[in-house]
N, C-alpha and C positions, 0 to 999 in steps of 0.2 A: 655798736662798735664790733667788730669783727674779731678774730681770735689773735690775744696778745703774742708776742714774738720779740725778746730780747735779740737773742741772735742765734743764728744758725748758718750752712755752709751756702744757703741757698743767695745767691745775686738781689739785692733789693733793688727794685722800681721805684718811686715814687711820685704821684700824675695825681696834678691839679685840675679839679672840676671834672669826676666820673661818674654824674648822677643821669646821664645821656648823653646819647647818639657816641660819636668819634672814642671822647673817654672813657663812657662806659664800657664799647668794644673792644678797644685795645686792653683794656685794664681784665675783660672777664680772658681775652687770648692770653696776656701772659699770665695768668693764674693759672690757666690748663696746662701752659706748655712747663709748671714748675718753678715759677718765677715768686719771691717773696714783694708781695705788691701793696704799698700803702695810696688810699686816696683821700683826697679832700674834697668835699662839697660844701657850701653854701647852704642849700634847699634841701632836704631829705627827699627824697625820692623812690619809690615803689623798686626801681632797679637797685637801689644800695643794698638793698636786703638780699638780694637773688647775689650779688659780690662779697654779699658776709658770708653767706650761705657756701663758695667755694671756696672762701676761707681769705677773703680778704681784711686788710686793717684800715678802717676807715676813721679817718677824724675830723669833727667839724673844722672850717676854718673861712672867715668872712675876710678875702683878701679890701674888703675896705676900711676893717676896723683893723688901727694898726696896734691895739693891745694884744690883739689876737698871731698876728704877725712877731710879736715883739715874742711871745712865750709858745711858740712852734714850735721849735726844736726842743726845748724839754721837754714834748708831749711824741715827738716823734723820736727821741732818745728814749720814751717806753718802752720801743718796737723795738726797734734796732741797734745797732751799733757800728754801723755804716751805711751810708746810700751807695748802691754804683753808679745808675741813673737816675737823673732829676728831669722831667716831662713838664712844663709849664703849658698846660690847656686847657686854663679855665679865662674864660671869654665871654663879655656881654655884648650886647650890638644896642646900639641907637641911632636912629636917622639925625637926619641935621634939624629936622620939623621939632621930635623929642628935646633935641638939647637946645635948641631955641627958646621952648616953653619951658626949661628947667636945667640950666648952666650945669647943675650940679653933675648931671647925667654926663657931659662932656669929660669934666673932672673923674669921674668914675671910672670913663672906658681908660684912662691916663695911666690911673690907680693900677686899673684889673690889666691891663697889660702889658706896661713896661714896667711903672714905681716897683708895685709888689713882689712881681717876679725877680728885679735886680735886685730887692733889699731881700726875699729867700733863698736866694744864690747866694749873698753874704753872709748870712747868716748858718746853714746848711752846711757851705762849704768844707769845715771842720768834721763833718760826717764822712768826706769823701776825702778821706789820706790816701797819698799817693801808691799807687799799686799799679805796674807795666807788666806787660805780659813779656813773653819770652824773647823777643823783638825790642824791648825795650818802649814799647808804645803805650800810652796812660789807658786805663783801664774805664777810669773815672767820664762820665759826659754828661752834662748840661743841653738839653732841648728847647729852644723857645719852638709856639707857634706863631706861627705869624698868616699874613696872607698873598694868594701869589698873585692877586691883581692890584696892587697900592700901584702900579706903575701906570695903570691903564687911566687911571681917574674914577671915582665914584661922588659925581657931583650931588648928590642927596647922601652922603656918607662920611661928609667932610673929616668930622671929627675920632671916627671910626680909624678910618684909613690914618690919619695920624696918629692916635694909637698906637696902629699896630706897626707902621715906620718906626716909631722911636726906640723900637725893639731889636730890629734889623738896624739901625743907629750904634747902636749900643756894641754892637755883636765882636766887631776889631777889636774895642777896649776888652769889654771882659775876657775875650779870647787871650790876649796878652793878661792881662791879670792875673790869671790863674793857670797859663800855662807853668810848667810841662805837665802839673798836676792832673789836670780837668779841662778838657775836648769843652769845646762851645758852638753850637752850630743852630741851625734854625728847618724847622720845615714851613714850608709856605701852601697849605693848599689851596684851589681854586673849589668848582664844586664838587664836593664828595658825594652827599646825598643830600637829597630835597626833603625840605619839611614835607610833613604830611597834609599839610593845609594849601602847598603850593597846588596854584589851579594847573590844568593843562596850558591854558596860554603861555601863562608866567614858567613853565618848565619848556616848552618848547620853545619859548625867546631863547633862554639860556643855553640850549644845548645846540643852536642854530650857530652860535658864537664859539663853536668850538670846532677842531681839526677832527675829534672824535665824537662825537656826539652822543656821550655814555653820561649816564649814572656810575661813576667809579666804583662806590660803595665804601667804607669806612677801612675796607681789609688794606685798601692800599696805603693807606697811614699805616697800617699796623705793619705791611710789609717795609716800608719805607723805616720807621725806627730801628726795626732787627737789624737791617742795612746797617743804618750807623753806630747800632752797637756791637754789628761784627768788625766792619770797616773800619779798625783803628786811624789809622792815618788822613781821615777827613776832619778837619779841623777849618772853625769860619767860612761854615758853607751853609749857602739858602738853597736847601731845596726846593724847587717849586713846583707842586702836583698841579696841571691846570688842563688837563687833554689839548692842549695844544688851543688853547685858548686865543683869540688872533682881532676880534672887533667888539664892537657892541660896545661899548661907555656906559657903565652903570650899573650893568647886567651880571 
């Protein structure tokens, strides 16, 4: 676990599932750039250490096990004594073949990406007292992830893709809930970066299906948050990163 931190003048983050790729990167940028950054992982992982190491607060947390969920915030009221932003980007994937052999796995992605994150936005909330800047605009925001092709169709992904809808579902309500307090908005990426295992074929299908044809890279998520943590006035907005993403069904 990383170096303790009741409170201080510094802006707290706090981003679910940083033990790779997307969250790990954003979470080691706002550490450099000064930011007071709490994360959660599931798996321990070789990069957790390298984010204690800049001086991150890391705490386990299994968004399936809801005792765990239930006694959060007392373990992240160790840290801090307010969140400014809240990051929800901790994410499983299973094909429809996966949840076919094992329901439960369907049920999970449910858990890991709408249940959880609406019941630690309820719960958290109370971290984030009202605070407007000088314009009068909240200070406070709430990030889901989500993804920006549910519209396209992912016919081997069924279960997946509704997941990640019921999120973007959600998004009016909680936005009213917790207005004027706390901004609620959603980023949607397409592909950011390929595993390391994708072959050439399966990378060059994907990026044939695109306006741009790039490997984004993770920085453009981390560009895209700053965005709406400077950008007060966006409020129930999906962004959607996808290079101009335009055919291919499935891809």
């Amino acid at each position: 676990m990383g170096q303790e931190i009741n409170s201080d003048d510094r802006q707290t983050i706090l981003i679910t599932g940083i033990s790779r790729r997307i969250g790990a990167h954003l979470s080691e940028h706002l550490l450099k750039a000064g930011f007071h950054v709490i994360g959660t992982y599931r798996t321990r992982r070789e990069r957790i250490d390298e984010l204690e190491a800049l001086g991150m607060t890391t705490l386990k947390l299994d968004l399936l096990n809801q005792k765990q969920i239930d006694s959060f915030p007392a373990q992240v009221r160790k840290h801090t004594d307010r969140i400014d932003t809240l990051i929800h980007n901790a994410s499983v994937w299973h094909s429809d073949e996966d949840c076919l052999a094992d329901p439960d796995k369907a049920v999970a992605m449910h858990k890991v990406h709408a249940v959880a994150p609406i019941q630690l936005t309820e719960k958290l909330h109370r971290l984030m007292p009202p605070e407007t800047d000088r314009n009068g605009l909240p200070s406070r925001q709430v990030i889901f992830i989500s993804d920006a092709h549910l519209g396209d169709g992912a016919p081997d992904h069924t279960h997946y893709a509704a997941s990640k809808a019921a999120i973007e579902g959600a998004l009016r309500s909680l936005a009213v809930k917790y207005a004027p307090q706390i901004r609620i908005n959603v980023i949607a990426p397409g592909l950011m970066m390929f595993h390391p295992d994708d072959d050439n074929a399966l990378r060059s299908n994907r990026l044939r299906c695109r306006l741009f044809p790039i490997e984004p890279g993770a920085d453009e998520m981390r560009k895209t948050v700053e965005y709406l943590m400077e950008c007060k006035t966006i409020n129930q907005a999906i962004i959607r990163l996808d290079t101009g993403r335009w055919s291919c069904i499935g891809i």
